[in-house]
C-alpha atoms as one frame of an Amber mdcrd trajectory, in Angstrom:
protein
  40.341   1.863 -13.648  40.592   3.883 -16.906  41.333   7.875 -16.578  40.564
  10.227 -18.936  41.384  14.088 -19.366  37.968  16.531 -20.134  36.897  19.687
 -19.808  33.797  20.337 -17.711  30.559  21.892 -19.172  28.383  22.013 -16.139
  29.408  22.610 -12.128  30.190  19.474 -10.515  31.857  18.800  -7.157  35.290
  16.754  -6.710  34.784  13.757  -5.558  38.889  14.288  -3.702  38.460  17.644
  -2.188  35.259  18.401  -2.225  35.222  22.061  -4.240  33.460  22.911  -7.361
  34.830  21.728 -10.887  33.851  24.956 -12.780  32.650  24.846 -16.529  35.576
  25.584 -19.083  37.892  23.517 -16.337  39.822  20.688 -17.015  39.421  17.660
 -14.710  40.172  14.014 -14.701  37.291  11.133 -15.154  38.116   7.423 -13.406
  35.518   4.908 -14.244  35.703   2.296 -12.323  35.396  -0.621 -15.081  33.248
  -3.193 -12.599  30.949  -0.499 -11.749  29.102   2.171 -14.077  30.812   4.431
 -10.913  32.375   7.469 -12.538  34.913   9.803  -9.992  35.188  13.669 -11.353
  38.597  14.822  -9.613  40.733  18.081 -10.556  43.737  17.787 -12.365  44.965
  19.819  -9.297  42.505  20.643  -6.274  43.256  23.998  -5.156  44.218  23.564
  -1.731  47.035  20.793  -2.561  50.536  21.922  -3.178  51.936  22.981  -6.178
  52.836  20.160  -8.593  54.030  20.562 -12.390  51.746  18.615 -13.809  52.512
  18.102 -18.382  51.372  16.285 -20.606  55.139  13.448 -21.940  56.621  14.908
 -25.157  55.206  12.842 -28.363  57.055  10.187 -29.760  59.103  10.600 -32.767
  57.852   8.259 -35.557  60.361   5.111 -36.055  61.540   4.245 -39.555  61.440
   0.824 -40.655  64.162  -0.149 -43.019  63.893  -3.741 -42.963  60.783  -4.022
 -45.190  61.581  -0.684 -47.105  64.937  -0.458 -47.469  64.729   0.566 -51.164
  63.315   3.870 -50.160  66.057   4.525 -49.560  68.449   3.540 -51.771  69.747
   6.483 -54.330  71.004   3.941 -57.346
């Protein structure tokens, strides 16, 4: 199944909980990939308990020295 993250521009019902997904709200799309099926769940439904919920920190970019290692050199 393949999740992604949008932001809803039309009313459209969970498919967990059953409430509305308002416009401007964020929610989470599964699409099934066998099936053209596509789920519209909150990130949180309102009537679960409180989760954090974040987005993981970036990753730092690595630096490759074994191809470039003369960019670094200060001859």
């Amino acid at each position: 199944m393949h999740e992604k993250i949008r932001t809803a521009y039309r009313p459209m019902a969970c498919d967990l909980c059953g409430q509305i997904i308002h416009p401007g709200e964020r929610y989470r799309a599964v699409r099934d990939e066998y099936s053209p099926v596509e789920y519209h769940e909150h990130i949180q439904c309102p009537g679960a308990p409180a989760v954090v919920v974040g987005e993981p920190p970036p990753k730092p970019p690595k630096i490759r020295t074994a191809f470039n290692h003369h960019a670094f050199c200060m001859a």
